[in-house]
ROVODREN-989909 format. One record per residue: residue in one letter; x, y, z of N, C-alpha, C, O in turn. Coordinates in steps of 0.1 Angstrom, whole numbers, plus 5000, padded with zeros to 4 digits. Example, Ala and Ser with C-alpha at 12.3 -4.5 7.8 and 13.67 -1.06 7.14 Angstrom:
a513249435078512349555078513249675078514249675085;s512849785071513749895071512950005079513450115080;
% end
This chain:
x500949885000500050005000500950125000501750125009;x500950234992501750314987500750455001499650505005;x502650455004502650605011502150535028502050615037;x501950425031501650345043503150365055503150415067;x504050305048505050365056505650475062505850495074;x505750565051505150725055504450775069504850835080;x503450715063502450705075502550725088502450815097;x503050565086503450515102504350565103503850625112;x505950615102506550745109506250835110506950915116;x505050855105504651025107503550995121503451095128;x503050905126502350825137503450825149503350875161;x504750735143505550725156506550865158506750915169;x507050905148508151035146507551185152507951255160;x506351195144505351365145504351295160504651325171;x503351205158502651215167502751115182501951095190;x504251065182504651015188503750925196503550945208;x503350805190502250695192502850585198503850555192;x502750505208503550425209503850275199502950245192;x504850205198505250115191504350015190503849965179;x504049975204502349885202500949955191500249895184;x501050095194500150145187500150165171499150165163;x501250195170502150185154501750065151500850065142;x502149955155501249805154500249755151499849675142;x499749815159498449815155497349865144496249815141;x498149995138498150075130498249965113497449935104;x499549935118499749885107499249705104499049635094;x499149685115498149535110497149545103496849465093;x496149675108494849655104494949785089493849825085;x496049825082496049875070496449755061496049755049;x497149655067497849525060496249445056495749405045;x495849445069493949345064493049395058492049335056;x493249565053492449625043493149565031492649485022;x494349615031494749625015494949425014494949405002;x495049335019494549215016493449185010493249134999;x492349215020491249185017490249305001489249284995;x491349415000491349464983491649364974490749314967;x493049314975493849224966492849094966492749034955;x492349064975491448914973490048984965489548894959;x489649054964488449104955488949174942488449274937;x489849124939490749204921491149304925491949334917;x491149394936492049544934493449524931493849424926;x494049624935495149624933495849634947497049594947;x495249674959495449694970495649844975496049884986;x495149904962495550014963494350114968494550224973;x493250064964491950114962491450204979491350134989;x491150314977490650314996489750394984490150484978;x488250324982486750424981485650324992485650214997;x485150424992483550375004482750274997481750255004;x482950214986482450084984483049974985482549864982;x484649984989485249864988485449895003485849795009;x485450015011485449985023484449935034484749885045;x482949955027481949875031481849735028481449645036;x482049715019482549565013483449485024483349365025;x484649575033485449475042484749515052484949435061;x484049585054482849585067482049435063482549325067;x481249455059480549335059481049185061480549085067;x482649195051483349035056483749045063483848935069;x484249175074484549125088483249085099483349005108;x482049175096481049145104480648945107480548875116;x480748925091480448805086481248695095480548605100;x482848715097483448645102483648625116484248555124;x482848745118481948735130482848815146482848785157;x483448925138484548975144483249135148482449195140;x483649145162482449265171482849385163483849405156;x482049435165481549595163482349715169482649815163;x482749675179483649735188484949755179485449865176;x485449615173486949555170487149665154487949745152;x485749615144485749665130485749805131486049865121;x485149885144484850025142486650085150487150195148;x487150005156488950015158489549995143490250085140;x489349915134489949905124489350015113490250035104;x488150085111487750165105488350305109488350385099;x489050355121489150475126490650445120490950535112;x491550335122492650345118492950365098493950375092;x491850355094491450315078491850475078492850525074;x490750545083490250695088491250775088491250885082;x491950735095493450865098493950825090494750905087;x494050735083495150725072495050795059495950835051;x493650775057492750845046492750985049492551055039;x492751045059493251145066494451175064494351295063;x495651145063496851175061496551165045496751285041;x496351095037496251135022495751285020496651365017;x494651325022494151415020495351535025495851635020;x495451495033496651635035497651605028498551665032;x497851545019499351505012499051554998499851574990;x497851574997497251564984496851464976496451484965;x497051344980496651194973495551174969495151124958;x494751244981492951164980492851314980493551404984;x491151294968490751464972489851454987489551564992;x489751384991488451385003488851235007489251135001;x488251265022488151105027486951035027485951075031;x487150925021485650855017485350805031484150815033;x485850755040485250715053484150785057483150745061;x484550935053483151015056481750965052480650975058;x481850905041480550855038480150695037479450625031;x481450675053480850545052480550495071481350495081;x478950445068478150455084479050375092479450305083;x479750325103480050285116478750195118477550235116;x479250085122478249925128478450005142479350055148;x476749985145476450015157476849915166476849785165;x477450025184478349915194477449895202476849995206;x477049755207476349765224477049845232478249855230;x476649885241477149965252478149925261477649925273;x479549875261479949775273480249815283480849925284;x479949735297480349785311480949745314480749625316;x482249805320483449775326483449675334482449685342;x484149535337483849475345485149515358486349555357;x484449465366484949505380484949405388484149315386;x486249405406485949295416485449365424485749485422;x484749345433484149315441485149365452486349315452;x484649485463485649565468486349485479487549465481;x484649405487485249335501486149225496487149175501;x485749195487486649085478487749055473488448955472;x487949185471489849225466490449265477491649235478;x489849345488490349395503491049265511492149225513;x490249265512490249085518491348975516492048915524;x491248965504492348885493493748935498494448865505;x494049095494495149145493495749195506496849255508;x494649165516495049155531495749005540496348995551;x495348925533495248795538496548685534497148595540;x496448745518497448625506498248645514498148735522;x499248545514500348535516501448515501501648425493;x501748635501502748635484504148585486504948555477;x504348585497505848485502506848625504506348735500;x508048615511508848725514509948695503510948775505;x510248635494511448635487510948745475509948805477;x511848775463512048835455511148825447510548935446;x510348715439508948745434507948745442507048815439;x508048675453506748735456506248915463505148945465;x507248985465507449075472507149165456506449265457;x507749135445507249145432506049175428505549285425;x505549045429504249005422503049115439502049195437;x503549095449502549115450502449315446501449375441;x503949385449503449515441502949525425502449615419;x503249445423502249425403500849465407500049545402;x500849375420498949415417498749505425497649545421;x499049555431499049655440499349805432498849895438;x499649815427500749945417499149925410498149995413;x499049795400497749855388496649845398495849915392;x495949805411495049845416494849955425493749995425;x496050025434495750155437496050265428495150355428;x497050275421496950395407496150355395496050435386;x495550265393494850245377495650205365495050135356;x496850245363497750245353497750175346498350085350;x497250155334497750045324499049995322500050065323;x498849845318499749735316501349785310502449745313;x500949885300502149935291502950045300504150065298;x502250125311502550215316503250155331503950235338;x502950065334503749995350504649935340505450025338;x505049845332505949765327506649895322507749845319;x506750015319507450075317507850175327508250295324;x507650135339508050225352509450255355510150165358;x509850355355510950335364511650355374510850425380;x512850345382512750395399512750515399512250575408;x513450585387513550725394511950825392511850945394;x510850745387509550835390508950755400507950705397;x509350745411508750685424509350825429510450865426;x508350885438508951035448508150935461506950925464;x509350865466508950785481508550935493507750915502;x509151055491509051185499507751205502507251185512;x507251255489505951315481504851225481503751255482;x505551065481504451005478503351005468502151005469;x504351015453503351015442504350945433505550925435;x503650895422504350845411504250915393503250895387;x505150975389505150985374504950885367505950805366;x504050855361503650795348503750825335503450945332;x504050755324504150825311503450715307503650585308;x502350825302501050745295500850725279501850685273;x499850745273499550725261500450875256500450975263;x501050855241501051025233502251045243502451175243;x503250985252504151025259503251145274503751225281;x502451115273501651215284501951165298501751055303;x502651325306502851275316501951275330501551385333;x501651195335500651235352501151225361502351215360;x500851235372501051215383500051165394499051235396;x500451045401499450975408499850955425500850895430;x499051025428499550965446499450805449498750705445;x500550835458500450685467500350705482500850795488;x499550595489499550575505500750535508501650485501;x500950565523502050525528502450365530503550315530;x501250305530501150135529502150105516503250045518;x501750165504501550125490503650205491504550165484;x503650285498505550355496506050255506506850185500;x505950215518506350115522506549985515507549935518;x505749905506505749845502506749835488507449745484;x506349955485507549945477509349975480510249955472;x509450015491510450015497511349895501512549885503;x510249795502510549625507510749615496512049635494;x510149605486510749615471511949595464512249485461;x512849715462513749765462514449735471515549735466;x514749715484515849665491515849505487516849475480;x515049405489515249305484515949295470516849215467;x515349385460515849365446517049395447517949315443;x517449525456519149545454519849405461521049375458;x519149325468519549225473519949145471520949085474;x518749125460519048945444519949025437520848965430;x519849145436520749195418521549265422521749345413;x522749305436523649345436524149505428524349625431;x523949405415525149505402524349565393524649625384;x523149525398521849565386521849715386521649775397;x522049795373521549915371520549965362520350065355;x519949835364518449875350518149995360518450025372;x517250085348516250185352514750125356514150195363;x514250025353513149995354513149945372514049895378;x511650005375511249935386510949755388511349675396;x510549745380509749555383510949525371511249575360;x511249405381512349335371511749165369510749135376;x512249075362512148945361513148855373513948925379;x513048765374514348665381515648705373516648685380;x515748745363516948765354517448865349518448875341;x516348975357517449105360516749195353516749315357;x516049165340515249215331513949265333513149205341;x513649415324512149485324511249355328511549235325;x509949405338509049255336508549315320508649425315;x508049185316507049235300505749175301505349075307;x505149235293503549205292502749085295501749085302;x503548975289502848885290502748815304501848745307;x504148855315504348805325503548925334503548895345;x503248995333501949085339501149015336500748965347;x500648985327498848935320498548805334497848785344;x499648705324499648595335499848585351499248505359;x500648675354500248675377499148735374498348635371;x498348865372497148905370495848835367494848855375;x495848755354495248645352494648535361493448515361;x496048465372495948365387495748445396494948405405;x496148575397495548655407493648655408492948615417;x493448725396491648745395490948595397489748585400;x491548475394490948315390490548325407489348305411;x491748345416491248345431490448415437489748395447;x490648515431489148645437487748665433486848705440;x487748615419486948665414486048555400486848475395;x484848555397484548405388483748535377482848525369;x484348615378484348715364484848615351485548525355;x484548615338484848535329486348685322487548675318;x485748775323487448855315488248925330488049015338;x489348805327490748865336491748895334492748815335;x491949055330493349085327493349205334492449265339;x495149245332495549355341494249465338494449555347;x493449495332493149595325491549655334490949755337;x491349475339490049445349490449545363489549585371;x491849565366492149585381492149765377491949845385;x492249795362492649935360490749975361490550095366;x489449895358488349935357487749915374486749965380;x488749815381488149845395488649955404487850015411;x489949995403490250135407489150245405488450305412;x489350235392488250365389486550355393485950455397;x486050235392485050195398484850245415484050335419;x485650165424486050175435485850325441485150355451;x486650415433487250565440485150625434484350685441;x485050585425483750655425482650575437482250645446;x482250475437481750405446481550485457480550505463;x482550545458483350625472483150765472483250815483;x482850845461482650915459483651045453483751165456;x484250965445485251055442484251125431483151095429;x485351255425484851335412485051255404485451145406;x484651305392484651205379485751245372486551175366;x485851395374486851505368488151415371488951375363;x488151405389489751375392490051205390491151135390;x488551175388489050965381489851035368491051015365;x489151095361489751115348490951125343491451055334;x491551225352493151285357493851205359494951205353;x493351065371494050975376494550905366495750885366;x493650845354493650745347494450795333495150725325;x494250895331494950975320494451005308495151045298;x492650975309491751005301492051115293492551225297;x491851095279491851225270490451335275490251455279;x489851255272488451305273487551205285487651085289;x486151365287485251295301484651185299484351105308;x484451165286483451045277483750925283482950845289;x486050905282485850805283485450725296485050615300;x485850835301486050805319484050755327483650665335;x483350865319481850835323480750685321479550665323;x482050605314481550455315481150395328480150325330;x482150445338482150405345481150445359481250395370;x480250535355478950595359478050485362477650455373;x477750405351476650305350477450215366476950205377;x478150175363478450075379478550165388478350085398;x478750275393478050355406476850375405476350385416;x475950395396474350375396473750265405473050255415;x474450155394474449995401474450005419473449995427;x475650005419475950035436474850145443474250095453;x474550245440473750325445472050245447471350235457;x471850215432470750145435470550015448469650005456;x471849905444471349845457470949925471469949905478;x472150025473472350065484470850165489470850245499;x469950165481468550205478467650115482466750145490;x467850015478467149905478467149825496466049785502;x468349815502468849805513468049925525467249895534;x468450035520467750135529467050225534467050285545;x465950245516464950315519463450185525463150065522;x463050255532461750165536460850145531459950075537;x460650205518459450135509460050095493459450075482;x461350105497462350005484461349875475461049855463;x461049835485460449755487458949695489458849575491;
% end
């Protein structure tokens, strides 16, 4: 696909996207211009009839609404970058409708349930488990996504201040408080690690048994055995503990404004998902103790 490459440095170079996201970028321009080349194009073709055309074989193949309208937005900016190049006179996306999404609701644990758990476990005193148990602790009291703790490193821990710099999506930076539990904790941390690794001068906070950044998939998986014990939710990934934070602090009553901040929301939109499960909660807690609830 001509001018694709382009593209994607002008994604990672100008709009500084991350490399997962570049990825992403580029898989789903590779399964347009495929699925051109399998119906005679040339692979070249971006009009609103051959992009409705991979709408429908993806619906067909039975891939969500959610997933095809992620792969249409990336079609979008790209057709978007023509037009500014002068390639395309106009972007045809514009005249092509988005498959309507059900509405999805964050899934969430269960507060006494995770309290409880993360009061009780015994995660062991050696070097992973003193590990693993800040893994879950780090993504359930700050919210942080998976890419944003795996890319932590010591020197944005302010143990003083008790807050942590994060660099989020777009290189965006936040700042997130921590309890003194949660700075203690990480303090046990770090002295053990300097413990096992002596000579280690990685920058990263969470390391492996072998000295190395943790990486994604060894997040996914403690996270994964973590939630199987707490919780008989059917989706368990690090991403569930990032929707119970946010859940949680509203429950509680936080602002929506400062969930937002916490989490590093672009926008209020995305953050106001999480409205419908404090309704939830409200309602029982209605149900419980008004006197004609009932």
């Amino acid at each position: 696909m001509l001018y694709k490459d382009d593209f994607l440095s002008y994604l990672r170079y100008e709009k500084r996207y991350s490399l997962h996201t570049v990825a992403s970028y580029d898989n789903d321009l590779k399964q347009y211009q495929t699925f051109c080349e399998e119906s005679g194009s040339s692979g070249l073709e971006i009009d609103s009839k051959m992009i409705r055309m991979w709408i429908v074989s993806l619906l067909e193949k039975g891939i969500s609404s959610r997933t095809v309208n992620r792969k249409l937005s990336s079609l979008k900016s790209f057709s978007r970058y023509l037009v500014r190049k002068g390639i395309l006179a106009s972007n045809p996306l514009n005249k092509v409708l988005k498959p309507k999404m059900s509405k999805r609701i964050p899934s969430f644990v269960d507060e006494d349930k995770l309290t409880s758990f993360l009061d009780n476990y015994e995660f062991g005193e050696d070097f992973a488990g003193k590990r693993n148990q800040l893994i879950i602790e780090l993504l359930y009291q700050t919210g942080m996504r998976r890419s944003e703790l795996t890319g932590l490193k010591s020197g944005s821990i302010n143990l003083v201040e008790n807050q942590i710099l994060v660099l989020g999506k777009r290189n965006k930076e936040r700042l997130i408080p921590i309890n003194r539990d949660l700075g203690q904790r990480i303090r046990e941390y770090l002295e053990i690690r300097n413990e096992f690794f002596p000579n280690q001068k990685s920058e990263y906070l969470l390391l492996t048994a072998k000295g190395l950044p943790v990486y994604p998939k060894l997040v996914y998986r403690l996270i994964t055995e973590f939630l199987s014990m707490v919780t008989t939710l059917e989706k368990k990934s690090p991403h569930v503990l990032r929707h119970t934070f946010a859940t949680h602090l509203l429950n509680r009553g936080a602002d929506l404004n400062a969930i937002k901040e916490l989490l590093g929301h672009a926008n209020l939109s995305a953050t106001q998902v999480y409205t419908h499960n404090s309704f939830e909660n409200l309602k029982q807690i209605y149900k419980q103790a008004h006197p004609r609830a009932n």
